[in-house]
TORZA-832738 format. One record per residue: y negated, z, x of N, C-alpha, C in turn; residue in three letters. Coordinates in steps of 0.05 Angstrom, whole numbers, padded with zeros to 5 digits. Layout:
N
SITE     n.yy     n.zz     n.xx    ca.yy    ca.zz    ca.xx     c.yy     c.zz     c.xx    aa
SITE        Y        Z        X        Y        Z        X        Y        Z        X   Ala
...
***
This chain:
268
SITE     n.yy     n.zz     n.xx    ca.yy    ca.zz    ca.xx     c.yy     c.zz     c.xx    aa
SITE    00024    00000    00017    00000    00000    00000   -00025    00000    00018   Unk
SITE   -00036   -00020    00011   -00066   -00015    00030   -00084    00005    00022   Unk
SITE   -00101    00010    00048   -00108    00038    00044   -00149    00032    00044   Unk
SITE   -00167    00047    00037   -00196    00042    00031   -00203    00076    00037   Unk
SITE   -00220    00073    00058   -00229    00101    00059   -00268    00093    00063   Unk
SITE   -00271    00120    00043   -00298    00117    00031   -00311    00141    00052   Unk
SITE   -00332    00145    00066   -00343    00158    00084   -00364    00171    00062   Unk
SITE   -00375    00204    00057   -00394    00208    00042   -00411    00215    00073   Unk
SITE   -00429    00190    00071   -00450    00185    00095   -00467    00216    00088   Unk
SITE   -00475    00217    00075   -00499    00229    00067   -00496    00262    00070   Unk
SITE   -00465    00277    00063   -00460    00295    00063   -00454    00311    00099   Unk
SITE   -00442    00274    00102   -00437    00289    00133   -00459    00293    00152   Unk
SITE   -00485    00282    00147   -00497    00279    00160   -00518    00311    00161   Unk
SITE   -00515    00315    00134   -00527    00347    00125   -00510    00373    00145   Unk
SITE   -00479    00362    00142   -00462    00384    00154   -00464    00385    00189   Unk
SITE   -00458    00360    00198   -00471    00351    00224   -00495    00372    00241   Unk
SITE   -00508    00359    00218   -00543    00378    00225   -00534    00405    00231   Unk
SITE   -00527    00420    00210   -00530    00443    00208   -00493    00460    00221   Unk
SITE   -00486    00442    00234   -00455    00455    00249   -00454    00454    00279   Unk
SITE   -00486    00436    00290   -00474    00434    00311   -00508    00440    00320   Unk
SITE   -00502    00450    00350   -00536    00463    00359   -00550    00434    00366   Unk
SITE   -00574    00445    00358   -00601    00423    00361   -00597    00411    00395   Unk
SITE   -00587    00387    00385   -00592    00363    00414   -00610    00357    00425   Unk
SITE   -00625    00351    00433   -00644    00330    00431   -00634    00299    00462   Unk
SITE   -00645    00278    00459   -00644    00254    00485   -00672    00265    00505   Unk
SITE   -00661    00243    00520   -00683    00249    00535   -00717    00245    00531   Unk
SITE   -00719    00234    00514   -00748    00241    00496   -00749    00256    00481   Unk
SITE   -00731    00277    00477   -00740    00298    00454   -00735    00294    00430   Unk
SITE   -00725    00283    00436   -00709    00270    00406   -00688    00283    00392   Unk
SITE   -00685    00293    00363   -00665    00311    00351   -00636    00287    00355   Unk
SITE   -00609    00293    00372   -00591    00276    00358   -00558    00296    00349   Unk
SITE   -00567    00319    00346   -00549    00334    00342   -00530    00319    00315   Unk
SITE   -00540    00316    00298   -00539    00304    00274   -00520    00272    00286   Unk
SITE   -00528    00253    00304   -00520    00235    00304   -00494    00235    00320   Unk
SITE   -00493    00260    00341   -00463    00264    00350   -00439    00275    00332   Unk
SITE   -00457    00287    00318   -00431    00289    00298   -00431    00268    00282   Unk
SITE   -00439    00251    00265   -00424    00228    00250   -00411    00208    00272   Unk
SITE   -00418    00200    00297   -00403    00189    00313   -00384    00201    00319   Unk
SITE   -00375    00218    00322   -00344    00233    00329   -00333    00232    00299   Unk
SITE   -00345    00230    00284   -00330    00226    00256   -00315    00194    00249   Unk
SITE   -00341    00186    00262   -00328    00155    00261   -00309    00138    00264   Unk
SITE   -00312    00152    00300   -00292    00152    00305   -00259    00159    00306   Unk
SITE   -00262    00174    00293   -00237    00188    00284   -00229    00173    00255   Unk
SITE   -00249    00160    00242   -00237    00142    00226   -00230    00115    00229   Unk
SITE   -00239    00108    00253   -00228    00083    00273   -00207    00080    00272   Unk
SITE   -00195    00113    00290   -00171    00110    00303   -00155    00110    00279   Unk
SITE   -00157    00121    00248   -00138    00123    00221   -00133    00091    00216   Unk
SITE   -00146    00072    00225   -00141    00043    00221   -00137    00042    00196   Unk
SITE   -00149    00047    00174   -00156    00045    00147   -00160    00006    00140   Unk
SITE   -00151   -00003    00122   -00149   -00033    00115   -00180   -00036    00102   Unk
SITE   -00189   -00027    00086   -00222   -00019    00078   -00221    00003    00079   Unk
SITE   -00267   -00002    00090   -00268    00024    00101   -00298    00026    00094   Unk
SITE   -00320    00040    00080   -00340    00045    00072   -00359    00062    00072   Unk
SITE   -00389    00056    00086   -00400    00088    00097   -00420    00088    00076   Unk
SITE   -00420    00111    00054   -00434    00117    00029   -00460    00120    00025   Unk
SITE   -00482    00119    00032   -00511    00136    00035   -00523    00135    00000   Unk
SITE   -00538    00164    00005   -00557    00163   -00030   -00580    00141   -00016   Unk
SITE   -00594    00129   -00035   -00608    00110   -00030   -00631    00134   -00033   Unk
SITE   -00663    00115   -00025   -00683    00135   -00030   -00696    00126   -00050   Unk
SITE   -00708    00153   -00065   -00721    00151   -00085   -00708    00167   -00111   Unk
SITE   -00715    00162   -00147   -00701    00172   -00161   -00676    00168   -00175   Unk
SITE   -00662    00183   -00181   -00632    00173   -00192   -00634    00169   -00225   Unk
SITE   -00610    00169   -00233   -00614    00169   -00263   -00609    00201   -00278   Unk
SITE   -00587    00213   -00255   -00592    00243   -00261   -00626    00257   -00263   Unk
SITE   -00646    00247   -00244   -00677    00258   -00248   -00687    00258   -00275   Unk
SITE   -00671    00227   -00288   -00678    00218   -00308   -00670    00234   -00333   Unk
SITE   -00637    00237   -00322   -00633    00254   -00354   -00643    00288   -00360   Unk
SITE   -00648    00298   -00329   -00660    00324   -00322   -00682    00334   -00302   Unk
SITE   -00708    00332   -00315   -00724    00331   -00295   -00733    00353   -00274   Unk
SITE   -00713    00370   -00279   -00716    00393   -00258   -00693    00391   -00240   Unk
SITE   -00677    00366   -00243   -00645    00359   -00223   -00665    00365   -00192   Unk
SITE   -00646    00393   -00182   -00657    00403   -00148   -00675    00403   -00148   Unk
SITE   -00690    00410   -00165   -00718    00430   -00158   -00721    00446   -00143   Unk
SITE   -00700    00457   -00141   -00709    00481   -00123   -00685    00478   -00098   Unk
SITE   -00683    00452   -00099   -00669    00441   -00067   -00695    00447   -00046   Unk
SITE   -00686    00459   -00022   -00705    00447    00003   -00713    00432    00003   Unk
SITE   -00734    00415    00020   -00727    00396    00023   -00726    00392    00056   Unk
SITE   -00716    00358    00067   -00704    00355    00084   -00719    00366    00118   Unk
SITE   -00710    00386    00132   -00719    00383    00157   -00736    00360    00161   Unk
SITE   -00752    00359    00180   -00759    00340    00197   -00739    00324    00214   Unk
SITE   -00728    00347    00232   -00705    00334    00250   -00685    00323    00234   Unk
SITE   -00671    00336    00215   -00654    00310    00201   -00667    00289    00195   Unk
SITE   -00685    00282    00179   -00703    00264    00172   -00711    00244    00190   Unk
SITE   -00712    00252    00220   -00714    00235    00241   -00689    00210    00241   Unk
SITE   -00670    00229    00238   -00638    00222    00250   -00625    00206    00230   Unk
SITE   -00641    00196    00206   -00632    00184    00180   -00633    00145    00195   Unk
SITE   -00652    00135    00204   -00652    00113    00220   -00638    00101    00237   Unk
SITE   -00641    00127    00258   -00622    00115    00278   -00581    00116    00269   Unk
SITE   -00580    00131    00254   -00558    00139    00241   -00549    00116    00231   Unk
SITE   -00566    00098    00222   -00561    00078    00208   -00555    00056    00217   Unk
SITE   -00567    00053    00239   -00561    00040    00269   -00539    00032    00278   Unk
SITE   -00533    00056    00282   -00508    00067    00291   -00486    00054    00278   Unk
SITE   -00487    00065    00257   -00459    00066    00239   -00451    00032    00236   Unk
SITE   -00483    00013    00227   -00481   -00013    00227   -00471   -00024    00253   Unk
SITE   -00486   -00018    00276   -00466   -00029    00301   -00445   -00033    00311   Unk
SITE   -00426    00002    00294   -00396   -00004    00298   -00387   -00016    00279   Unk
SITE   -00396   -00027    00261   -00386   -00051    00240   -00373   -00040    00214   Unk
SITE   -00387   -00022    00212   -00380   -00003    00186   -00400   -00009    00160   Unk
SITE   -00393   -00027    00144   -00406   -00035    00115   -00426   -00011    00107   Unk
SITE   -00446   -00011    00108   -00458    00009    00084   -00472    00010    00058   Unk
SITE   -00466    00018    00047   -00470    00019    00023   -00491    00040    00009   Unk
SITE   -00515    00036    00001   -00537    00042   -00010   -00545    00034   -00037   Unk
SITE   -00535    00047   -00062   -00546    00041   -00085   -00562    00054   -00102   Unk
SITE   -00583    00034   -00092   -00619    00048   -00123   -00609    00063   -00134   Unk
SITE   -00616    00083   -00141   -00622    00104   -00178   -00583    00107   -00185   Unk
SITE   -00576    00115   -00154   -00545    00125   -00158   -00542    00144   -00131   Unk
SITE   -00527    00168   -00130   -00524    00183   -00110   -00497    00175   -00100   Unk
SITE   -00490    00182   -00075   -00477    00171   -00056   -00445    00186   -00070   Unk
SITE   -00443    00209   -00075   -00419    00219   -00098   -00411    00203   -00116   Unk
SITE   -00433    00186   -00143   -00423    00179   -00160   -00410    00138   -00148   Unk
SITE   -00426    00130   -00130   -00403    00108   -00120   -00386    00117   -00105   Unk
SITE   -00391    00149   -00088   -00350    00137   -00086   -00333    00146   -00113   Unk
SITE   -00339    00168   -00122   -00329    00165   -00145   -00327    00143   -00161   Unk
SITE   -00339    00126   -00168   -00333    00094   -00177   -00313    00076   -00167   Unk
SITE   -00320    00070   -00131   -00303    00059   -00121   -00274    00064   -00120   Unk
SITE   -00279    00098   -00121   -00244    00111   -00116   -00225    00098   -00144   Unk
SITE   -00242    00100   -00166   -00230    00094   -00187   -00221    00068   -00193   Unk
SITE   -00248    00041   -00177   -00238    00015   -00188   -00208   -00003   -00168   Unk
SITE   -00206    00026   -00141   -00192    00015   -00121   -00157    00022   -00132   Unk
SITE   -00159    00044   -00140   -00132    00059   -00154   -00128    00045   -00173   Unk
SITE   -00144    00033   -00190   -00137    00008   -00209   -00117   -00015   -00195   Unk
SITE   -00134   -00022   -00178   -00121   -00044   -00163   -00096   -00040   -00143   Unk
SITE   -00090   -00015   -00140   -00071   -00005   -00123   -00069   -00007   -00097   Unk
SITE   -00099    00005   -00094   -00107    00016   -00066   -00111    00046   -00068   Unk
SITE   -00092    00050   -00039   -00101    00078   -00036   -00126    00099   -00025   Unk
SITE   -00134    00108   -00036   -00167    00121   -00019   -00165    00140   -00016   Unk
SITE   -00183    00146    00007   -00187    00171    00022   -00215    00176    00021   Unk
SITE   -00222    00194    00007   -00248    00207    00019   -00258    00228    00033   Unk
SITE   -00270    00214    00054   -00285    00229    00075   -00314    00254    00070   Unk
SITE   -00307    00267    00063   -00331    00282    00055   -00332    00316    00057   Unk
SITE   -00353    00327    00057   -00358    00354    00057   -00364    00363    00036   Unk
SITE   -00374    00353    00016   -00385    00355   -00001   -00378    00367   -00024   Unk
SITE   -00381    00389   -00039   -00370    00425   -00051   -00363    00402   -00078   Unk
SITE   -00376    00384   -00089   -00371    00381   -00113   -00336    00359   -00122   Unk
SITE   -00339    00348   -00090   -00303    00344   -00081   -00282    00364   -00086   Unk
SITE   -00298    00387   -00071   -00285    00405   -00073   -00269    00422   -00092   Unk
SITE   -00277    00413   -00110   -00281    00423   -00135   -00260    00399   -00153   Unk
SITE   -00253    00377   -00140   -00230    00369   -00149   -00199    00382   -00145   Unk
SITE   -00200    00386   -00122   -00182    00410   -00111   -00178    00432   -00137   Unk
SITE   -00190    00448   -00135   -00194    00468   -00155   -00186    00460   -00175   Unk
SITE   -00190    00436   -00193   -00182    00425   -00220   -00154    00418   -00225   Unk
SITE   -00150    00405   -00198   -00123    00397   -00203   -00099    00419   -00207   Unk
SITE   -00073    00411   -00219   -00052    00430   -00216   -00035    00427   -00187   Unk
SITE   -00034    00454   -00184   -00015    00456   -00164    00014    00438   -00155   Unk
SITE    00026    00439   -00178    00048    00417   -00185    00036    00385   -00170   Unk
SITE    00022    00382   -00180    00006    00358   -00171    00003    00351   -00149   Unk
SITE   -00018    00373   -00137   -00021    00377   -00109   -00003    00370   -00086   Unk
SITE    00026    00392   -00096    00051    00394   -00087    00064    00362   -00083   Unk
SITE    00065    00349   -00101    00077    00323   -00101    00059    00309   -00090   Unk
SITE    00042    00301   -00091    00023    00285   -00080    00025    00293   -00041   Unk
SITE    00027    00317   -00029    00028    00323   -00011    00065    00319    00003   Unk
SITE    00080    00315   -00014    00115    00312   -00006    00112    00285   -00008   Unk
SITE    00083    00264   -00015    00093    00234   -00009    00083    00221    00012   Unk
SITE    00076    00196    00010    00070    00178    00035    00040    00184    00038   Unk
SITE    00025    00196    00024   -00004    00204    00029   -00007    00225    00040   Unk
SITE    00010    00248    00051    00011    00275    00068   -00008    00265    00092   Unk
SITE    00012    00250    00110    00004    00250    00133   -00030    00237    00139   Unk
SITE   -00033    00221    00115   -00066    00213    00125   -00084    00232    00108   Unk
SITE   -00073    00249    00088   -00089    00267    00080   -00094    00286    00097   Unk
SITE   -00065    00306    00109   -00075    00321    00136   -00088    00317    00149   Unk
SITE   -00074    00289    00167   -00113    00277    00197   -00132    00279    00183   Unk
SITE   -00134    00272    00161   -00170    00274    00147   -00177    00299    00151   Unk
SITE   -00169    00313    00139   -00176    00348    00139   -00175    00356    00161   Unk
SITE   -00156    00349    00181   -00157    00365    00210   -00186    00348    00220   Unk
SITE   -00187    00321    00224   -00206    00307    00241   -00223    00314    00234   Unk
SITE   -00238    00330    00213   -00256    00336    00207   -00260    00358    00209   Unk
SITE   -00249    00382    00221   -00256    00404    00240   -00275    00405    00251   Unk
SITE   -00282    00388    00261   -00292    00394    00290   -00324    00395    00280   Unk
SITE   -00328    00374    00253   -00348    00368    00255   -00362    00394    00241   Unk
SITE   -00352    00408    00230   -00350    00433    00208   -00351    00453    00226   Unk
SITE   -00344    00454    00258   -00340    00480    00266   -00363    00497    00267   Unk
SITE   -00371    00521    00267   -00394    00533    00263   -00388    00548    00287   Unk
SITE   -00407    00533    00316   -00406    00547    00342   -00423    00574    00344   Unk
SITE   -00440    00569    00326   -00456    00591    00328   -00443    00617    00314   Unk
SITE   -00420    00618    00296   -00411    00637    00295   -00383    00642    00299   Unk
SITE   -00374    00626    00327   -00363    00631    00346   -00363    00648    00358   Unk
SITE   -00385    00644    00372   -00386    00663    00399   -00380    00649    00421   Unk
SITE   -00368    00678    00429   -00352    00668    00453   -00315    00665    00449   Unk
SITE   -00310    00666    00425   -00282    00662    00424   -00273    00638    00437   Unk
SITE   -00245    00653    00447   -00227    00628    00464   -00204    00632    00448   Unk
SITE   -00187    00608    00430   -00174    00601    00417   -00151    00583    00416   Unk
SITE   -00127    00588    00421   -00111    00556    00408   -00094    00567    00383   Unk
SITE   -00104    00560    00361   -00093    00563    00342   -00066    00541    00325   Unk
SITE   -00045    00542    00313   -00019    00529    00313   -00029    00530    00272   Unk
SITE   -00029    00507    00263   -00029    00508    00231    00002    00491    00222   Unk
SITE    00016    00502    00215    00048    00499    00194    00048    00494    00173   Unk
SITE    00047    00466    00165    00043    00462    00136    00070    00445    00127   Unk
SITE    00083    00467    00119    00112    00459    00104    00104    00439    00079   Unk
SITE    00126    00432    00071    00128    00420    00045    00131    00385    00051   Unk
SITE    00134    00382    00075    00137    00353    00070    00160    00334    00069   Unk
SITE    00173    00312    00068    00190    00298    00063    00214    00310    00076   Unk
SITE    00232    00319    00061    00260    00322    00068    00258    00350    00082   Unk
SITE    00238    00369    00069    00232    00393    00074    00222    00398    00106   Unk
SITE    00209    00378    00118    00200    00376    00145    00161    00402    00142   Unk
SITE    00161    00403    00165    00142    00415    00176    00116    00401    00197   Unk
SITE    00099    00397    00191    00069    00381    00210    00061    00407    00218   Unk
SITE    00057    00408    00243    00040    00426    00255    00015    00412    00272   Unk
SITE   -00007    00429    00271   -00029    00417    00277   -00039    00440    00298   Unk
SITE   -00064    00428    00318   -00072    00449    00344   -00093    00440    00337   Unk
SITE   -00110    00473    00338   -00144    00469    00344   -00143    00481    00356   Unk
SITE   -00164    00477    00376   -00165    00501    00413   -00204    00499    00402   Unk
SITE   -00205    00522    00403   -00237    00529    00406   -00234    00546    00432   Unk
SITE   -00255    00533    00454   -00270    00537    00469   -00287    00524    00475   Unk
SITE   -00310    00547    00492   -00333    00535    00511   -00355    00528    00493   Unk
SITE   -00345    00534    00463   -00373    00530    00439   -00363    00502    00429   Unk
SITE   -00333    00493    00429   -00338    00471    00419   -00295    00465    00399   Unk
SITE   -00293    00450    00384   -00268    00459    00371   -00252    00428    00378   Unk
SITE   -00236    00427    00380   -00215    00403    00378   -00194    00406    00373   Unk
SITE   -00185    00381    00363   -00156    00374    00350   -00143    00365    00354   Unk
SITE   -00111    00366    00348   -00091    00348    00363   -00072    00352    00339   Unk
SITE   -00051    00329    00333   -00031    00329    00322    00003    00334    00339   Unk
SITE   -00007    00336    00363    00017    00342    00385    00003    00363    00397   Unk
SITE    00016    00394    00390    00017    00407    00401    00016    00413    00428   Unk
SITE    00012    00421    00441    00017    00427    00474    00012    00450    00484   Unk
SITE   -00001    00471    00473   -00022    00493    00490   -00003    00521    00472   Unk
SITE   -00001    00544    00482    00017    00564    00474   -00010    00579    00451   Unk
SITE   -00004    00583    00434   -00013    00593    00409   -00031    00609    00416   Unk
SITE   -00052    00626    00409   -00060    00647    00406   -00057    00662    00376   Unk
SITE   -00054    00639    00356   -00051    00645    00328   -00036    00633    00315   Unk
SITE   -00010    00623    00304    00002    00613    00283    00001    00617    00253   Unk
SITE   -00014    00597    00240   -00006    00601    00210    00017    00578    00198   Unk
SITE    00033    00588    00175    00053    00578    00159    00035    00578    00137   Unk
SITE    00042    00566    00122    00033    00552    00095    00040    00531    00078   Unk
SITE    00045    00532    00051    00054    00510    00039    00023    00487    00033   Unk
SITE    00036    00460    00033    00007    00432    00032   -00016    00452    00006   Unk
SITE   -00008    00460   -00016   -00024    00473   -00031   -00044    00492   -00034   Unk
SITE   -00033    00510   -00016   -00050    00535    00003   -00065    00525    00021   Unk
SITE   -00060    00499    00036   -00076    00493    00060   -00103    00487    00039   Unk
SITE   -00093    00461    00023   -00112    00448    00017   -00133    00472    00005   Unk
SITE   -00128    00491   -00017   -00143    00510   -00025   -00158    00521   -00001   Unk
SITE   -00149    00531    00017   -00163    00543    00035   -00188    00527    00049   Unk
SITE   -00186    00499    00050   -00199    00484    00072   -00226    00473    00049   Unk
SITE   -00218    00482    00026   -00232    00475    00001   -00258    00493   -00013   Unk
SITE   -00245    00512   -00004   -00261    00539   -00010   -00251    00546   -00039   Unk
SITE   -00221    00538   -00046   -00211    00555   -00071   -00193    00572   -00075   Unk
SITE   -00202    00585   -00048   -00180    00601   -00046   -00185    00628   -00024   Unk
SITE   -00181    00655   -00022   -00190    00677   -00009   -00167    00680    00013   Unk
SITE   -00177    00670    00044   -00155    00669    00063   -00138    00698    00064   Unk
SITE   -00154    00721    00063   -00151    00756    00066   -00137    00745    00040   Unk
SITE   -00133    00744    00016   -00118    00747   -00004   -00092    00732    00000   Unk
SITE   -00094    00710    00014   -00072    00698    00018   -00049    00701    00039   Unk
SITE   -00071    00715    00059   -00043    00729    00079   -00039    00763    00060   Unk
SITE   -00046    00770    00049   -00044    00793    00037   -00010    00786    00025   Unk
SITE   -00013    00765    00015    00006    00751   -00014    00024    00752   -00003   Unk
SITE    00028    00739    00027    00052    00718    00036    00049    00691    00030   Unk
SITE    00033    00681    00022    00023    00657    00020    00019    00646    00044   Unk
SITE    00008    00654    00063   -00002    00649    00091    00020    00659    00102   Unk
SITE    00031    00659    00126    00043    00679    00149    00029    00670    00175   Unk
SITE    00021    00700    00189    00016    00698    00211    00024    00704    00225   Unk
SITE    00031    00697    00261    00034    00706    00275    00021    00704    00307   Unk
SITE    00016    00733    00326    00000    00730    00335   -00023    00743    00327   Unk
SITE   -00043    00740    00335   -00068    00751    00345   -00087    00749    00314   Unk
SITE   -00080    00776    00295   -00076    00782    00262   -00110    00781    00253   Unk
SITE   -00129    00793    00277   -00160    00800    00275   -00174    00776    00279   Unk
SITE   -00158    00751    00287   -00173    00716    00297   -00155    00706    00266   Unk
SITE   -00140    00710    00247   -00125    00697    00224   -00141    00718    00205   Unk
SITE   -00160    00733    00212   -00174    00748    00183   -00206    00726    00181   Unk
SITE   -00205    00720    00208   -00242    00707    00216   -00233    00678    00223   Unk
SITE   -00210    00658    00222   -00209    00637    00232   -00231    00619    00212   Unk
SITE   -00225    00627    00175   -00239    00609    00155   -00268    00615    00164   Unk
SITE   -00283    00636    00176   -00313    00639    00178   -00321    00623    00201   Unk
SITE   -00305    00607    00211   -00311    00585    00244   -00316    00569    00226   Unk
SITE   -00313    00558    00202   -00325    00529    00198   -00339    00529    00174   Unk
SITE   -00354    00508    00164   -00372    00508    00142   -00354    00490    00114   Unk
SITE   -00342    00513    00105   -00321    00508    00091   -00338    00501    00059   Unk
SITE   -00330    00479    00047   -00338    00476    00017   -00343    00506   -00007   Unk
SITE   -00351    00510   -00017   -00350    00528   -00045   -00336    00509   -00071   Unk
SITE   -00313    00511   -00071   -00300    00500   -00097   -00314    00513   -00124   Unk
***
């Protein structure tokens, strides 16, 4: 089945900003913001996706302003330094030959939500790339049962890299520290009752990922595909879930109570 992964440009570019410390080039220039959607990019390169789509809200008003004229009123509004990094960003993304897509008086949510729908018609599979809580919040809706099956089929393994590859860009160094980490994630439940384990090593203020193991643990979690996804979603209380047995840990118990507060996890 061919596969279409939809990038929410706009979300990552907010999470970017605010996950990773202020860059600047050698003019002073904010590009904290632009190293992270390039490491994202890349990482969707390497998924070799058959279509592949980078989302942005266009500027100006939507039709939500329209039906509610107080829609984010009381949003911020945008830094400067992000605001810089909206251009060259754009640059960017067009150079590595990534389509983008900008539509008038529509936010960057409701086309991929469109596209995801007209592609599953056609029997394409999609992936969306995003940070964005109101995704999140599909998670949450769905039934577990669901979840569960959908995760025991041929969509596991590119749904995991999505979620892992996108660590890094989520990690919150600043409330790191100084932790030194290789953490081991066990996510049972897949074909023929098999097991994916995944490695994130945080050090030096910075997080990475691997799908081949290599480095001796400092922390192991077990978990069924359902629990992960809740957790990485924000629908779900990590302390409640190793409480349960839902989680198992092993290893280093005070880095598996604080691992979910390293990244800038959704609110389902």
């Amino acid at each position: 089945m061919p596969t279409l992964t939809l990038i929410d440009g706009s979300s990552y570019l907010y999470r970017a900003f605010h996950a990773l410390p202020p860059l600047t080039n050698t003019f002073g220039e904010p590009t904290g913001a632009l190293f992270g959607i390039v490491n994202m990019l890349r990482t969707t390169m390497k998924a070799g996706s058959d279509y592949v789509a980078f989302v942005c809200d266009a500027p100006g008003r939507t039709f939500r302003d329209d039906l509610y004229p107080d829609y984010k009123a009381n949003r911020p509004s945008m830094p400067d330094d992000l605001r810089a990094q909206i251009e060259p960003m754009m640059k960017i993304v067009g150079a590595l030959g990534f389509p983008i897509l900008c539509v008038p008086g529509v936010e960057a949510d409701d086309v991929i939500g469109t596209l995801a729908r007209q592609a599953a018609d056609q029997g394409i599979d999609t992936i969306i790339s995003t940070g964005d809580k109101d995704f999140a919040q599909l998670v949450k809706s769905t039934p577990d049962s669901t979840i569960a099956e959908v995760m025991a089929g041929d969509s596991r393994g590119k749904i995991l890299d999505e979620v892992f590859n996108r660590m890094p860009t989520l990690f919150r160094a600043d409330r790191a520290g100084s932790t030194q980490a290789v953490i081991h994630w066990n996510i049972t439940g897949g074909p023929g009752g098999s097991t994916d384990t995944y490695e994130t090593v945080i050090e030096n203020g910075a997080c990475t990922v691997t799908n081949q193991p290599a480095r001796e643990p400092k922390l192991a979690m077990t978990m069924d595909p359902v629990t992960f996804l809740k957790v990485v979603s924000g629908d779900g209380n990590p302390m409640m879930m190793f409480m349960t047995g839902k989680i198992k840990a092993k290893g280093d118990l005070g880095l598996a109570a604080q691992v979910a507060k390293l990244f800038d996890i959704p609110k389902a």
